[in-house]
C-alpha positions as MATLAB code, in Angstrom:
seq = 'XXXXXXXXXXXXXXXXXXXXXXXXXXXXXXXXXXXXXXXXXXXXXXXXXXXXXXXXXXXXXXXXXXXXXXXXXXXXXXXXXXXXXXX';
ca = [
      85.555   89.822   96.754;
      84.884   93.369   95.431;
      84.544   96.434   97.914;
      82.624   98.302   94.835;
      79.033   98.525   96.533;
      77.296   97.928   93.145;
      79.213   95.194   92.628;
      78.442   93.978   95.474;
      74.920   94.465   95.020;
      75.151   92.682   91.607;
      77.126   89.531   93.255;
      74.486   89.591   96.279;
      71.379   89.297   93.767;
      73.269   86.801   91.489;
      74.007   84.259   94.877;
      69.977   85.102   95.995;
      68.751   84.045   92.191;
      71.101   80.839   92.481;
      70.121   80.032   95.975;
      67.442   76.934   96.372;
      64.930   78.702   98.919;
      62.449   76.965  100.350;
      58.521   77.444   97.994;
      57.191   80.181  100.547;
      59.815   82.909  100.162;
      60.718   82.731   96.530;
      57.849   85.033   95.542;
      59.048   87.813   97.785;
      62.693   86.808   96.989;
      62.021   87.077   92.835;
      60.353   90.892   93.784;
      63.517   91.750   95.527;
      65.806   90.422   92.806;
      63.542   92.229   90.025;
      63.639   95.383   91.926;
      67.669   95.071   92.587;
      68.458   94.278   88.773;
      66.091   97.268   88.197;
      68.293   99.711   90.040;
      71.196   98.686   88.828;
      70.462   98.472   85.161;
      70.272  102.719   86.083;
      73.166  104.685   84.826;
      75.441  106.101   87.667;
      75.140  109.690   88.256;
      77.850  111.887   87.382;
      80.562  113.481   89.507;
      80.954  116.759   89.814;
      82.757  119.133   87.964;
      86.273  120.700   88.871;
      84.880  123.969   88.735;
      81.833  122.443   91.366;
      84.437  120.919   93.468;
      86.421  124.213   93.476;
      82.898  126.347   94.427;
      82.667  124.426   97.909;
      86.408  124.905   99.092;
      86.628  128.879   97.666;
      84.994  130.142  100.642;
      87.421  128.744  103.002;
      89.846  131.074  101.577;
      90.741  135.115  102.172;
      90.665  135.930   98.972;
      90.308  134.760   95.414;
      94.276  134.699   94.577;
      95.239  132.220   97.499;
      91.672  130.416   96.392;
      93.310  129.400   92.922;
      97.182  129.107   94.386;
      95.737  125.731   96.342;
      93.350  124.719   93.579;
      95.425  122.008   92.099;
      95.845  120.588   95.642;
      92.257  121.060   96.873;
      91.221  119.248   93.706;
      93.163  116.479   93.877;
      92.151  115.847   97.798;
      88.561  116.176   96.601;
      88.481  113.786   93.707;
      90.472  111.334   96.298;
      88.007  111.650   98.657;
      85.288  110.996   95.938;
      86.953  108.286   94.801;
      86.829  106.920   98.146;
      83.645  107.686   99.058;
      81.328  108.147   96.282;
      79.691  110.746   94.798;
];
């Protein structure tokens, strides 16, 4: 099992278009599916830049020398956290 959510989404729609569901619900089940394959055939948006991350954590700092002296660090907690968490 994946913990990627849209692979899980993709796994999810595959098991509802193999399922056998009873005549009533496969109308509103197809929908569903359509719509799901729909958002997923959509490109994933892009992360953002270094610079971007560095513009949010900036402020937190005195002044702009100690700002870039914990850039490497700041970025590398930020892309984790991304990483973990999505975009």
């Amino acid at each position: 099992m994946t913990t990627d959510f849209r692979a899980l989404c993709v796994e999810l729609t595959d098991c509802l278009e193999k399922s056998d569901w009873p005549r009533q619900y496969k109308p509103v089940f197809e929908q569903w599916i359509y719509i799901a394959r729909k958002a997923l055939a959509e490109p994933e948006p892009e992360g953002p830049t270094d610079e971007e991350l560095l513009e949010t954590v900036r402020h937190l700092y005195g002044d702009q020398m100690a700002a870039d002296m914990g850039a490497a660090d700041d970025l590398l907690t930020a892309r984790a956290v991304l990483a973990r968490w999505g975009k």
